[in-house]
C-alpha positions in Angstrom: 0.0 0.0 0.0 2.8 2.6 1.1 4.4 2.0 -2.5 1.1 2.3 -4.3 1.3 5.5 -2.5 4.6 6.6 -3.7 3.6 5.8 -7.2 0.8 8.1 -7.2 2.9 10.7 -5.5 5.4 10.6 -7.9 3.0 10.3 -11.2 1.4 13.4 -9.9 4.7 15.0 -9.4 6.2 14.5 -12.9 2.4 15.2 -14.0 2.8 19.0 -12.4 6.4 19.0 -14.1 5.6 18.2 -17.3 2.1 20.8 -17.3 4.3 23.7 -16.3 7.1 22.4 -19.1 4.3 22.8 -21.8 3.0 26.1 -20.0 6.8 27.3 -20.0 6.7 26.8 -23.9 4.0 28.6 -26.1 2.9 25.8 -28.4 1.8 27.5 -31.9 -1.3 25.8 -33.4 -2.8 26.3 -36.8 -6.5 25.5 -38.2 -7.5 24.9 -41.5 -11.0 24.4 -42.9 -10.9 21.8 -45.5 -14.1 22.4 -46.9 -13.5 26.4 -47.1 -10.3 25.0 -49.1 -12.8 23.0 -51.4 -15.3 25.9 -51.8 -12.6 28.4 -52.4 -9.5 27.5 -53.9 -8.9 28.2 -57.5 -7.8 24.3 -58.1 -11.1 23.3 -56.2 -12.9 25.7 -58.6 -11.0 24.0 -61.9 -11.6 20.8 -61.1 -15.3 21.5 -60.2 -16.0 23.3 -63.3 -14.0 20.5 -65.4 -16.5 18.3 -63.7 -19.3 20.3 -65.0 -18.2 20.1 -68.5 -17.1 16.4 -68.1 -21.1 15.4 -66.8 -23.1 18.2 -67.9 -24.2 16.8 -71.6 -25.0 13.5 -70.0 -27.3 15.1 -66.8 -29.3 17.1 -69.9 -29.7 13.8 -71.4 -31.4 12.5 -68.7 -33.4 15.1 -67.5 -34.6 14.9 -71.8 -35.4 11.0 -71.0 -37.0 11.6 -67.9 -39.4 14.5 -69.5 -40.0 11.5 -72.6 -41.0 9.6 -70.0 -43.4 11.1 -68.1 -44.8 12.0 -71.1 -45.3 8.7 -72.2 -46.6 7.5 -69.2 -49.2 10.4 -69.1 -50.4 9.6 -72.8 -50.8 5.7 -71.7 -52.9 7.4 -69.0 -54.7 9.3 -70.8 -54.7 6.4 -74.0 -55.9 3.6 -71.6 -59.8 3.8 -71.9 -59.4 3.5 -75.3 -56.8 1.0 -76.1 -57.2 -2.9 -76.5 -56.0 -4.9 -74.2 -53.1 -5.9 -76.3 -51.8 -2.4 -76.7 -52.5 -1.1 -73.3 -50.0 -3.7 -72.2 -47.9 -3.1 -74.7 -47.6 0.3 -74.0 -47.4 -0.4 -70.4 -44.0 -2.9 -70.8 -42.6 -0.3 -73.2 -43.4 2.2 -70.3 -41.8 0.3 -67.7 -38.8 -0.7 -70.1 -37.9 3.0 -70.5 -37.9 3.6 -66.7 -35.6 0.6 -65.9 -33.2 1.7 -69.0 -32.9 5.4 -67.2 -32.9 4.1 -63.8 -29.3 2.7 -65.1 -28.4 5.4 -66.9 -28.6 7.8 -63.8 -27.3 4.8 -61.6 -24.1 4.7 -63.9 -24.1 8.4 -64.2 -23.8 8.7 -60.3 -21.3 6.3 -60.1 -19.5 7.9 -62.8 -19.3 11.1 -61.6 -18.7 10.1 -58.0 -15.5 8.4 -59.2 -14.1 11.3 -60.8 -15.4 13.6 -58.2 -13.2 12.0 -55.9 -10.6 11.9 -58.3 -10.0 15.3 -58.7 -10.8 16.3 -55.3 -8.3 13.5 -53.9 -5.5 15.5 -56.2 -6.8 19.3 -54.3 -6.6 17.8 -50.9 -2.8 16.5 -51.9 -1.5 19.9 -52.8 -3.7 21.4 -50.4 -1.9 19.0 -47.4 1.9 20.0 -49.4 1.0 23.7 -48.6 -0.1 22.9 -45.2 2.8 21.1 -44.3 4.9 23.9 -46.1 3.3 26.9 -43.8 3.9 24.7 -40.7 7.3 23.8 -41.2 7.8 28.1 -42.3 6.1 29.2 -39.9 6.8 26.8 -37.0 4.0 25.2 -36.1 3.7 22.9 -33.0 -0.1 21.4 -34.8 -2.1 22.2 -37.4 -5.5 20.8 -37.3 -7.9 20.5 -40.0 -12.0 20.5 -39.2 -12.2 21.4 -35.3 -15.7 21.9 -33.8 -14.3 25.5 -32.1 -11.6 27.6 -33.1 -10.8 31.2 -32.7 -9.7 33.1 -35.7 -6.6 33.6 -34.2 -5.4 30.3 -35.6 -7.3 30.2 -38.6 -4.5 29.7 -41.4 -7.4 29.1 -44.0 -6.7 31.9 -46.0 -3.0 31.3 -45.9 -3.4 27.8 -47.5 -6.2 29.3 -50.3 -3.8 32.0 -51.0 -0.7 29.9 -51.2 -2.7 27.2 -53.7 -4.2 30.2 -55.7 -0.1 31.1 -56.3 1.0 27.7 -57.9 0.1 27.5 -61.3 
């Protein structure tokens, strides 16, 4: 028991040691906001525009099958009273043919452009993380966080890291 005892004493000894070592030394910490970084970097803006142009033809397409559709559905509504039974069902397969073949077209499509959204925004977060690691070894940081629930501005270094990616061509 008495050495239990002089175990605690001493861990809270060094304990009180070590807290007024790191009070002694001002640690210099850094935040950045990754998805500030994503929103507002030129390279973040590239890629997403490259993206635009990359996906854009193929989201009009499918909005264009989607309005063909519902139009077709709507005249088989509409059509139905009149139609033999034959064509009605007919109609209906064709109908539910069409829906299928787009529901796979936009499933792809999603795929597709989730794959190359991570893509290019797995090649923004590298150079962003270079320039991160540049400023803190400049600068001297102790840490540099990215996402914290609460910072103060004071260690914001967001701006630093936009502005130092907006510089590299």
């Amino acid at each position: 028991m008495m050495s239990k005892l002089l175990q605690s004493a001493a861990l809270a000894a060094s304990m009180i040691v070590a807290a007024s070592a790191v009070q002694a030394q001002e640690l210099k910490i850094g935040y950045v906001n990754s998805e500030r970084v994503l929103r507002e970097a030129n390279l973040a803006k590239t890629a997403q525009a490259k993206l635009e142009a990359e996906f854009g033809k193929r989201e009009k397409d499918l909005r264009d099958l989607e309005t063909k559709l519902r139009g077709a559905a709507e005249k088989l509504e509409k059509d139905a009273p009149t139609l033999s039974e034959n064509e009605r069902a007919r109609r209906q397969r064709d109908v539910v043919e069409q829906e299928r073949d787009l529901q796979r077209k936009r499933r792809e499509w999603q795929e597709d452009l989730t794959q190359r959204k991570n893509e290019e925004l797995s090649a923004v977060v590298e150079k962003a993380n270079r320039v991160i690691k540049q400023i803190f070894e400049a600068e001297k940081y102790d840490l540099i966080l990215q996402d914290a629930i609460h910072f103060s501005a004071r260690v914001d270094v967001t701006k630093k890291v936009i502005d130092a990616l907006n510089a590299q061509k």
